[in-house]
PDB file of N, CA, C and O in Angstrom, chain B, residues numbered from 101:
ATOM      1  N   UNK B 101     122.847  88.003  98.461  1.00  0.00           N
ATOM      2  CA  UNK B 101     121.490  87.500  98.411  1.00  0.00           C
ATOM      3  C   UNK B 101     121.015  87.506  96.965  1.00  0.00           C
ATOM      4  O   UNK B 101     121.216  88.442  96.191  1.00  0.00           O
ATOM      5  N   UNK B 102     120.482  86.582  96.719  1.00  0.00           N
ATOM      6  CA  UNK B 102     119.859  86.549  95.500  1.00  0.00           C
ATOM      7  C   UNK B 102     118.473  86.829  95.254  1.00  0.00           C
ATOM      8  O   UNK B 102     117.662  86.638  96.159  1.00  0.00           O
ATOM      9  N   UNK B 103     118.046  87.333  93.942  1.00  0.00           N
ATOM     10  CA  UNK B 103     116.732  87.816  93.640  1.00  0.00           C
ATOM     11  C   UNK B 103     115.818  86.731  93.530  1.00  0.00           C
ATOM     12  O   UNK B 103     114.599  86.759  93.704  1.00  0.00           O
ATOM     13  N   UNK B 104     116.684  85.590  93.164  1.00  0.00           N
ATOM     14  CA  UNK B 104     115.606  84.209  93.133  1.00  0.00           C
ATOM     15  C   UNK B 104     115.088  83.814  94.880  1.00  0.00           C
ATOM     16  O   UNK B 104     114.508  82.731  94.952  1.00  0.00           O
ATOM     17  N   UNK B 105     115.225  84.473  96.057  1.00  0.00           N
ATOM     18  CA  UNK B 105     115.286  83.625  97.145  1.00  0.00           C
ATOM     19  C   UNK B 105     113.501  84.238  97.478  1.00  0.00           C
ATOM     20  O   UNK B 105     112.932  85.265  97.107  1.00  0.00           O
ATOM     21  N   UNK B 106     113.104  83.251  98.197  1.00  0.00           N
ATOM     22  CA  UNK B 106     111.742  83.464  98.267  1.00  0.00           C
ATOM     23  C   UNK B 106     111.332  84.860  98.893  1.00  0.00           C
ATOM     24  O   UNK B 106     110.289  85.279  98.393  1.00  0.00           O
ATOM     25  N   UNK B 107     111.854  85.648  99.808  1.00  0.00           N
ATOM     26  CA  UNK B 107     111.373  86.730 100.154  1.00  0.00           C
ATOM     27  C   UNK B 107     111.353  87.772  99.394  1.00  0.00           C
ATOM     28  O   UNK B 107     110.545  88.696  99.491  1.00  0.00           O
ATOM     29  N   UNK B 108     112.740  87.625  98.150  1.00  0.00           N
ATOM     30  CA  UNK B 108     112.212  88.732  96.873  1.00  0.00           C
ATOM     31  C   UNK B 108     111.147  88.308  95.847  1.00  0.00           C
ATOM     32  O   UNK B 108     110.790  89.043  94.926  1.00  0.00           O
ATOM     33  N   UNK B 109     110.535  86.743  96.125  1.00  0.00           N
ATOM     34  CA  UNK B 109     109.282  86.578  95.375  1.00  0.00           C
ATOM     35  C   UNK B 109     108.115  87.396  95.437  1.00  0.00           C
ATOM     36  O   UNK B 109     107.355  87.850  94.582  1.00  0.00           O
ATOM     37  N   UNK B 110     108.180  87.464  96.719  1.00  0.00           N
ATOM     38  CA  UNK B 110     107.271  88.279  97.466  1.00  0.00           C
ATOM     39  C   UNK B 110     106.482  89.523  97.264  1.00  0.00           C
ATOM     40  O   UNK B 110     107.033  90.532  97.706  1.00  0.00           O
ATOM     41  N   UNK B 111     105.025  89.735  96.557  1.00  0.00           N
ATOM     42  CA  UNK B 111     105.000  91.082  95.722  1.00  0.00           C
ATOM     43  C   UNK B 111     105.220  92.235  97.007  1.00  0.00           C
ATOM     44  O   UNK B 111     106.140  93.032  96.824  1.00  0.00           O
ATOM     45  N   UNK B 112     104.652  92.328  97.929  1.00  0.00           N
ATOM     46  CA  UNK B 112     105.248  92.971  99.017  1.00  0.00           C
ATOM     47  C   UNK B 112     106.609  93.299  98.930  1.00  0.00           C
ATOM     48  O   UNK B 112     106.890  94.418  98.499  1.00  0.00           O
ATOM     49  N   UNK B 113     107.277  92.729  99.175  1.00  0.00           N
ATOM     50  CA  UNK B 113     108.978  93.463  99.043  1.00  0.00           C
ATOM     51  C   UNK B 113     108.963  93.821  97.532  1.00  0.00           C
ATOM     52  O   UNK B 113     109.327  94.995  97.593  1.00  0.00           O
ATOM     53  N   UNK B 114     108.792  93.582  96.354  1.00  0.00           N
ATOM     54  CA  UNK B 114     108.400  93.734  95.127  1.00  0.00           C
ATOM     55  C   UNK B 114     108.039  95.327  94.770  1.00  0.00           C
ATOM     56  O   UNK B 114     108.490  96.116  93.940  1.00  0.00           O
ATOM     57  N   UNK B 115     107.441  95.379  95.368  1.00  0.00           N
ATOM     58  CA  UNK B 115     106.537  96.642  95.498  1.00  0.00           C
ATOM     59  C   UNK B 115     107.583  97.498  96.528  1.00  0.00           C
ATOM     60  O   UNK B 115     108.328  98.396  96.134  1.00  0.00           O
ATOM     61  N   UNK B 116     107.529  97.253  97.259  1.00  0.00           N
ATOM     62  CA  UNK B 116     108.783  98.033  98.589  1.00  0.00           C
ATOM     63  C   UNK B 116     109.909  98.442  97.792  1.00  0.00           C
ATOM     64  O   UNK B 116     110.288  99.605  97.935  1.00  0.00           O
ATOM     65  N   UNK B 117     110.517  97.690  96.972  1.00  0.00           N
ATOM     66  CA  UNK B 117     111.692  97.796  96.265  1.00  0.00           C
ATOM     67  C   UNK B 117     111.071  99.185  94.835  1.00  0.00           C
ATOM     68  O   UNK B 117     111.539 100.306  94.635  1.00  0.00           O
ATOM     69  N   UNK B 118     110.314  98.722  94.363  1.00  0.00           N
ATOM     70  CA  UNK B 118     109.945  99.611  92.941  1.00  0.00           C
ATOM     71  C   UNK B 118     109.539 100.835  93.871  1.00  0.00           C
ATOM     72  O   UNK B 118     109.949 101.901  93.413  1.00  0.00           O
ATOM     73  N   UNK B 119     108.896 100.937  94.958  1.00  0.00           N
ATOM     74  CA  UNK B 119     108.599 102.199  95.672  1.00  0.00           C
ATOM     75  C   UNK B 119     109.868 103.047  95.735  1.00  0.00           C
ATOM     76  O   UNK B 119     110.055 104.073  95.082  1.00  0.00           O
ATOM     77  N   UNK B 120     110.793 102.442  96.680  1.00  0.00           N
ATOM     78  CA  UNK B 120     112.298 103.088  96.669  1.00  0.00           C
ATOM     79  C   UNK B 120     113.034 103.623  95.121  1.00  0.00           C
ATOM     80  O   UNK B 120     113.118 104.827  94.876  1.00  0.00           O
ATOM     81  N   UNK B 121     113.426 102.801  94.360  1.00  0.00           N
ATOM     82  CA  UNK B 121     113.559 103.022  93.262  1.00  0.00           C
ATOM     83  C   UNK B 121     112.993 104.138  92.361  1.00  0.00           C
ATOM     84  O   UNK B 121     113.686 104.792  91.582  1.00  0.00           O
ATOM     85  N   UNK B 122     111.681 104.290  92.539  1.00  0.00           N
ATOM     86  CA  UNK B 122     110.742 105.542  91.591  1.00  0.00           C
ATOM     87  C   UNK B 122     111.139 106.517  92.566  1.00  0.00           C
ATOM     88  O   UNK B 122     111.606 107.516  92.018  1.00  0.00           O
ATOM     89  N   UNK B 123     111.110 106.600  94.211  1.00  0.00           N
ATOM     90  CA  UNK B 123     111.752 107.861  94.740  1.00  0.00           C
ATOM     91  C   UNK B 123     112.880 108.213  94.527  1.00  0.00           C
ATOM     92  O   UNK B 123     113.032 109.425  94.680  1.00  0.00           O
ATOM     93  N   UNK B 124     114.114 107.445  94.114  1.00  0.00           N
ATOM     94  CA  UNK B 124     115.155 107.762  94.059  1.00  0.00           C
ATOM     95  C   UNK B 124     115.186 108.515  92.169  1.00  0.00           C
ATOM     96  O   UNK B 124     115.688 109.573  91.790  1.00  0.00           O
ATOM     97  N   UNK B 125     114.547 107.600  91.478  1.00  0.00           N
ATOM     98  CA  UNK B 125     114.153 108.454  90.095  1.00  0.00           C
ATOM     99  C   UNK B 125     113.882 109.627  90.136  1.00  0.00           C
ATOM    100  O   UNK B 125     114.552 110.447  89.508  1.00  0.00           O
ATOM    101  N   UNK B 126     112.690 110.017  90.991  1.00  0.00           N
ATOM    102  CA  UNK B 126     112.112 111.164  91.315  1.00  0.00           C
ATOM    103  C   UNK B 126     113.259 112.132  91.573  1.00  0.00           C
ATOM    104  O   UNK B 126     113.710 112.997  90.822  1.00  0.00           O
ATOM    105  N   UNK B 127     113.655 111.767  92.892  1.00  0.00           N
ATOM    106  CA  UNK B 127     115.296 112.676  93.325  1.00  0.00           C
ATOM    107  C   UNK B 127     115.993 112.657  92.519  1.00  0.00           C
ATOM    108  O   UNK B 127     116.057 113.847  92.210  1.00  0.00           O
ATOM    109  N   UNK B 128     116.560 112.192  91.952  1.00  0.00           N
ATOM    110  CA  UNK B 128     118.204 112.549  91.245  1.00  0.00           C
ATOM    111  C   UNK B 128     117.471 111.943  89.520  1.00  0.00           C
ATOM    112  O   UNK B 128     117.439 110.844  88.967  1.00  0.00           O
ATOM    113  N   UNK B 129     117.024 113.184  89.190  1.00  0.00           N
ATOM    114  CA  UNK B 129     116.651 112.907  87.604  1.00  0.00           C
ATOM    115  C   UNK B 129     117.879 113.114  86.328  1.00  0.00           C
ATOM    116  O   UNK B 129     117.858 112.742  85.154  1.00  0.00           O
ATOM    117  N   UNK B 130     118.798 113.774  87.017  1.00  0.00           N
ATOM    118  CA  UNK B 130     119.767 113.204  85.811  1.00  0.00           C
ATOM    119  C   UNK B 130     120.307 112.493  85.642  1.00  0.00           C
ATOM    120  O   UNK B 130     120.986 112.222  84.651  1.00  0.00           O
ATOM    121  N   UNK B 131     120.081 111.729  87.039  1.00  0.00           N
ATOM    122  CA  UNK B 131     120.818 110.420  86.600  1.00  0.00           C
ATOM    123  C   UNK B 131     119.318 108.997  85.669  1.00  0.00           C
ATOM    124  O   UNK B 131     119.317 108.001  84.945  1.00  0.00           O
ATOM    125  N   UNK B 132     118.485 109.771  86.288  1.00  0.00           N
ATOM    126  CA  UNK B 132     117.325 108.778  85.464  1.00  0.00           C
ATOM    127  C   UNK B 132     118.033 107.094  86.025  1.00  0.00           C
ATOM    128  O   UNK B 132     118.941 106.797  86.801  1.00  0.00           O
ATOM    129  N   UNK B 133     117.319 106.489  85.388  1.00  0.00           N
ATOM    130  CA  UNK B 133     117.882 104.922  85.789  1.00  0.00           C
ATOM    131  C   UNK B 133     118.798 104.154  85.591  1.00  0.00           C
ATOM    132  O   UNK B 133     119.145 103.816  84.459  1.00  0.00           O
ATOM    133  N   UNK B 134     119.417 103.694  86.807  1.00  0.00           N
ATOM    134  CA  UNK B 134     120.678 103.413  87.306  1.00  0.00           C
ATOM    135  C   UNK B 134     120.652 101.759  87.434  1.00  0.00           C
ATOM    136  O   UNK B 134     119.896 101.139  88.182  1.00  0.00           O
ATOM    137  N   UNK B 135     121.416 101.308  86.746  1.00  0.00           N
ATOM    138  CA  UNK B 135     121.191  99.607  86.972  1.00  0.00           C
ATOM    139  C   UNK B 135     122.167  99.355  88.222  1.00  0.00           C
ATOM    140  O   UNK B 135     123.311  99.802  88.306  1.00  0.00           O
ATOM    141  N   UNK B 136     121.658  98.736  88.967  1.00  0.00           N
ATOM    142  CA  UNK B 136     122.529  98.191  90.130  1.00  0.00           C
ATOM    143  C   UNK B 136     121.865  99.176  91.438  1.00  0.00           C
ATOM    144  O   UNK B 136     122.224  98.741  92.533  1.00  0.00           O
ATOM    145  N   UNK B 137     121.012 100.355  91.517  1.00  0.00           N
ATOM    146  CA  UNK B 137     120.427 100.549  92.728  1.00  0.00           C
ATOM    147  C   UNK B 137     119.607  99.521  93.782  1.00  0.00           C
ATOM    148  O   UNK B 137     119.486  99.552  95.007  1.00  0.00           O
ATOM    149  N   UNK B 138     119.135  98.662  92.829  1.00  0.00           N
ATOM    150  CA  UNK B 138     118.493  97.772  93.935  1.00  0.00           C
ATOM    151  C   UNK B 138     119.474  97.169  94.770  1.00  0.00           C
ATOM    152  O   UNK B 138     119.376  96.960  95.979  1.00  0.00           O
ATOM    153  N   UNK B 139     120.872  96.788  93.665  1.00  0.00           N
ATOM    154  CA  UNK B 139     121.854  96.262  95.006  1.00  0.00           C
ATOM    155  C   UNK B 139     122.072  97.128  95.922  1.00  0.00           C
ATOM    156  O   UNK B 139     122.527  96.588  96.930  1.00  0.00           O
ATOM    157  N   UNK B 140     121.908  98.560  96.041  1.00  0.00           N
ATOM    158  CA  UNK B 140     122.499  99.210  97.084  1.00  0.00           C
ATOM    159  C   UNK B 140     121.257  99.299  97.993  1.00  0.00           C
ATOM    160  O   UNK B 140     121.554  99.607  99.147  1.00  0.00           O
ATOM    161  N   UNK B 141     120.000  99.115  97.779  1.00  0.00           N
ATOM    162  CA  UNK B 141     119.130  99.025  98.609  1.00  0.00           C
ATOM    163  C   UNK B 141     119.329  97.705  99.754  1.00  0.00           C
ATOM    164  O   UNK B 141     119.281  97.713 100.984  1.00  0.00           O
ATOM    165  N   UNK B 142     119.564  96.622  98.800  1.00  0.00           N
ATOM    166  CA  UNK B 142     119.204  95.394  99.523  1.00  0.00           C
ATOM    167  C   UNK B 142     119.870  95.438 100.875  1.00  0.00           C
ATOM    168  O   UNK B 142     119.124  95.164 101.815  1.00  0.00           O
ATOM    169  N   UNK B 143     121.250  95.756 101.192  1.00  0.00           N
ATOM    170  CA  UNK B 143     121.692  95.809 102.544  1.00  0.00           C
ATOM    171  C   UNK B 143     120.934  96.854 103.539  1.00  0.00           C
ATOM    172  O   UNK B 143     120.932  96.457 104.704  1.00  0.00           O
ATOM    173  N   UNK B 144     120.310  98.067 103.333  1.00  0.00           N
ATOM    174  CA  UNK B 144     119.270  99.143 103.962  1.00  0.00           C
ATOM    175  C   UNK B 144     118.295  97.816 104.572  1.00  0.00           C
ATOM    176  O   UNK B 144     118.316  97.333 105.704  1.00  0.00           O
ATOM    177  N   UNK B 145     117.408  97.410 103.328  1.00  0.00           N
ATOM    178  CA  UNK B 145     116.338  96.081 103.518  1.00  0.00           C
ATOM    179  C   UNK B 145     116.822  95.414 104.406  1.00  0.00           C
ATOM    180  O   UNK B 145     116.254  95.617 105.479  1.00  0.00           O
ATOM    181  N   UNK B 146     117.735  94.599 104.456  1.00  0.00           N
ATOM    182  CA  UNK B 146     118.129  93.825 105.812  1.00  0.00           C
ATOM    183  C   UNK B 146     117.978  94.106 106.773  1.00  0.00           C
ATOM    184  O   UNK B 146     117.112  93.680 107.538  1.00  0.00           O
ATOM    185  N   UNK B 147     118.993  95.099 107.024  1.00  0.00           N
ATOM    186  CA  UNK B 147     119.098  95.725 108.278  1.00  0.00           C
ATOM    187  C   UNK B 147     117.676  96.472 108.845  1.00  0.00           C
ATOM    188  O   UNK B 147     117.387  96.462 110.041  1.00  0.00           O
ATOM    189  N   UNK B 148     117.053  96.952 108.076  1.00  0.00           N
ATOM    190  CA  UNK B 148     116.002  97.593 108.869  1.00  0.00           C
ATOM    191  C   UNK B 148     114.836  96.422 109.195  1.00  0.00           C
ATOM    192  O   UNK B 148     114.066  96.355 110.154  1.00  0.00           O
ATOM    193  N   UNK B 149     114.982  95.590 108.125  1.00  0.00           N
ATOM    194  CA  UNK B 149     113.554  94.238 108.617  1.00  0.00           C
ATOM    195  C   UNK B 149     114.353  93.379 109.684  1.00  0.00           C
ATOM    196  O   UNK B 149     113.668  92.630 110.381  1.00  0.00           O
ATOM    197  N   UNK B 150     115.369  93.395 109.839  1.00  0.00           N
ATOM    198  CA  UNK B 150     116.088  93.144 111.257  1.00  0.00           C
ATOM    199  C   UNK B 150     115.722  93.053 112.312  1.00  0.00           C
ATOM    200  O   UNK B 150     115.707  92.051 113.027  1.00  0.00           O
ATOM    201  N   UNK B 151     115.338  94.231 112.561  1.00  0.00           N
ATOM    202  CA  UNK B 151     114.756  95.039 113.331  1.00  0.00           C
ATOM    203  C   UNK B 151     113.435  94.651 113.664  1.00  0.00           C
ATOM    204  O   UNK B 151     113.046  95.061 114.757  1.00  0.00           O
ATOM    205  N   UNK B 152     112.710  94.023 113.056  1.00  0.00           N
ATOM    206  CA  UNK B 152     111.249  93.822 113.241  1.00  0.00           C
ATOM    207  C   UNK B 152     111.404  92.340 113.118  1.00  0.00           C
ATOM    208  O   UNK B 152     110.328  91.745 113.169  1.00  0.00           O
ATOM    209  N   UNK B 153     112.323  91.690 112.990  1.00  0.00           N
ATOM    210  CA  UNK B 153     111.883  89.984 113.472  1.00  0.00           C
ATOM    211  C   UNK B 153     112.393  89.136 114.594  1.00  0.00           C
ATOM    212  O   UNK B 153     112.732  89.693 115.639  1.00  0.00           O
ATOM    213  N   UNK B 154     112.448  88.295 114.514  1.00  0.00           N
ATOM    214  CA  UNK B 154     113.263  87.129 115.734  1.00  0.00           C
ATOM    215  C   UNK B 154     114.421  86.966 115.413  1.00  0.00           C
ATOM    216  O   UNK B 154     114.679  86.659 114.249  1.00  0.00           O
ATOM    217  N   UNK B 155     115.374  87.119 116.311  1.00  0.00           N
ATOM    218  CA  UNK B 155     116.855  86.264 115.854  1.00  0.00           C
ATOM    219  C   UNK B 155     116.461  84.911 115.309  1.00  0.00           C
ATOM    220  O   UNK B 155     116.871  84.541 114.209  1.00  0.00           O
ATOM    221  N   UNK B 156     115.830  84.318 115.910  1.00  0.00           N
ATOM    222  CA  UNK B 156     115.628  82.944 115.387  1.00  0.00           C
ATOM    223  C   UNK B 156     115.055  82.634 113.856  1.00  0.00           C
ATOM    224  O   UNK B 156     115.133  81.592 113.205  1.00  0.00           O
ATOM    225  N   UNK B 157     114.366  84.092 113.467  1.00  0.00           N
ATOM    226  CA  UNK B 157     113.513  83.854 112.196  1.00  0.00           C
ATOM    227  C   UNK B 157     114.923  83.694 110.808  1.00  0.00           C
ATOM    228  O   UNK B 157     115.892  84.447 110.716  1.00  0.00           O
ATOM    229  N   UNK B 158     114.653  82.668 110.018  1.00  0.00           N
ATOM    230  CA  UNK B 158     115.429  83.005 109.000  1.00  0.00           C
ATOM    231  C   UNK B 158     114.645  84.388 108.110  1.00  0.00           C
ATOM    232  O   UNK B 158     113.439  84.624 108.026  1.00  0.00           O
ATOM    233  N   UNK B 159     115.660  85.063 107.585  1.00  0.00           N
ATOM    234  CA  UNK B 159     115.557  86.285 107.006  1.00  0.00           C
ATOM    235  C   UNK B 159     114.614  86.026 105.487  1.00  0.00           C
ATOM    236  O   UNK B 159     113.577  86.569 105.107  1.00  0.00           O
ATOM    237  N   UNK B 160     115.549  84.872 104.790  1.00  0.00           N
ATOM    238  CA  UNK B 160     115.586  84.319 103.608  1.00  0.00           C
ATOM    239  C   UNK B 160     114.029  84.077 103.308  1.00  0.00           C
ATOM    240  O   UNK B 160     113.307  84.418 102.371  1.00  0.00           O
ATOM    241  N   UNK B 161     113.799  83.334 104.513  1.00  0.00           N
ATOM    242  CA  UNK B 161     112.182  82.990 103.999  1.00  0.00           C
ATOM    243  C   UNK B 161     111.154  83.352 104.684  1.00  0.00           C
ATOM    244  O   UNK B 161     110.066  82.778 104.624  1.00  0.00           O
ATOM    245  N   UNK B 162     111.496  84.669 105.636  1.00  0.00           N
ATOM    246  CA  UNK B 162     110.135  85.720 106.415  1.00  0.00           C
ATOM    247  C   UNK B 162     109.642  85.983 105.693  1.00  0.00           C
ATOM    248  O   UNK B 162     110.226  86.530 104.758  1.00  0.00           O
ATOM    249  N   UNK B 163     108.213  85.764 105.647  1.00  0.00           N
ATOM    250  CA  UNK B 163     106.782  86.699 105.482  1.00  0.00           C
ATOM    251  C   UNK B 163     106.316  88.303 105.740  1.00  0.00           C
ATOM    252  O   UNK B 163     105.749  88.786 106.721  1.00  0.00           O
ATOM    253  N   UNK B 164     106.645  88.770 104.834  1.00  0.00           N
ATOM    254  CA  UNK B 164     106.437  90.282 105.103  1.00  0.00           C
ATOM    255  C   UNK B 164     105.472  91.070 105.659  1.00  0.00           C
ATOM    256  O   UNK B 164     105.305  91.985 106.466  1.00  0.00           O
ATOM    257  N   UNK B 165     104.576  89.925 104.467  1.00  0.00           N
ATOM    258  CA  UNK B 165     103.312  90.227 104.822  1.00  0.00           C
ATOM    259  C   UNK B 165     102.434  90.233 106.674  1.00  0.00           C
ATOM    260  O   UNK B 165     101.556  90.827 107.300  1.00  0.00           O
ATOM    261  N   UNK B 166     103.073  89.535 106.775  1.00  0.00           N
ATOM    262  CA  UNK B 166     103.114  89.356 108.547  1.00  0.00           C
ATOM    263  C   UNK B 166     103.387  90.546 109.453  1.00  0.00           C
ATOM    264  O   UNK B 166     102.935  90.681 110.590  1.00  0.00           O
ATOM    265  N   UNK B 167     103.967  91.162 108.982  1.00  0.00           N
ATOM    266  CA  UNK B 167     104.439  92.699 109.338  1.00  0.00           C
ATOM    267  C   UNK B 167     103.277  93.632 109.269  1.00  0.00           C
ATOM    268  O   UNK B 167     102.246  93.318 108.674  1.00  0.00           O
ATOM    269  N   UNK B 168     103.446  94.864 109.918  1.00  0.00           N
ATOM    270  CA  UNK B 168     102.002  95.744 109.622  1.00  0.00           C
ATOM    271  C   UNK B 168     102.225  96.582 109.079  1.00  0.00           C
ATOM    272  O   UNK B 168     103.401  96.805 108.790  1.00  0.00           O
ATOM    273  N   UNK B 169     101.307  97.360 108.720  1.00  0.00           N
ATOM    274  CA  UNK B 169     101.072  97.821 107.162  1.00  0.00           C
ATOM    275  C   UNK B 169     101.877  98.898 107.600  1.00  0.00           C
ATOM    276  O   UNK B 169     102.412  99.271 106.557  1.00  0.00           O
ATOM    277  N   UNK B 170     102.359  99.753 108.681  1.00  0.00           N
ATOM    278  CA  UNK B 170     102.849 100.969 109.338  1.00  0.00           C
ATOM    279  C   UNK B 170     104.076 100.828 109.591  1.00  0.00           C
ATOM    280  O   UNK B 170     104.786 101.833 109.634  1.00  0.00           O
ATOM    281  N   UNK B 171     104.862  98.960 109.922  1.00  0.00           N
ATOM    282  CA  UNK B 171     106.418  98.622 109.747  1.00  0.00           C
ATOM    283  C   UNK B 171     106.734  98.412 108.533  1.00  0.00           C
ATOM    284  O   UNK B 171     107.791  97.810 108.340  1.00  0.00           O
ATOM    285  N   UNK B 172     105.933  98.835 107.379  1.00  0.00           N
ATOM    286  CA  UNK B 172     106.467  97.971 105.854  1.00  0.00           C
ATOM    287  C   UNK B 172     106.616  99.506 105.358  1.00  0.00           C
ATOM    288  O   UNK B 172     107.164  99.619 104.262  1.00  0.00           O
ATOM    289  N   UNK B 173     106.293 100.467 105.868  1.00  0.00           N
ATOM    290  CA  UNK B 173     106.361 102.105 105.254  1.00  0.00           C
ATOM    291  C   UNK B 173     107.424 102.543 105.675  1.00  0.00           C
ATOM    292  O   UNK B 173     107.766 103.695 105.408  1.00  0.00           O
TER     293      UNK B 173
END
């Protein structure tokens, strides 16, 4: 998946992503920042917004925002 595809436009996932990221900073401070964690997030992201849409919905271009504020935590 690429970072250009419209659902990582999205400041919502934007924000979801930098959230994860500063916790994982937080946790493991000697490693401080790690280039390539977001790739290991992005498959977690899938699979769990999976979970909250339609088979029928494409993934690529769901609305997050559509989601409630209590499935995006």
């Amino acid at each position: 998946m690429s970072p250009l595809m419209a659902i990582f436009q999205q400041v919502v996932v934007q924000e979801l992503f930098e959230r994860i990221l500063f916790i994982w900073a937080i946790r493991h401070p000697a490693s401080g920042y790690v280039q390539g964690i977001n790739d290991l997030v992005l498959p977690f992201f899938v699979v769990f917004l999976s979970e909250f849409i339609e088979n029928d919905v494409d993934i690529e271009n769901f609305d997050i925002s559509s989601l409630s504020e209590s499935n995006r935590r």
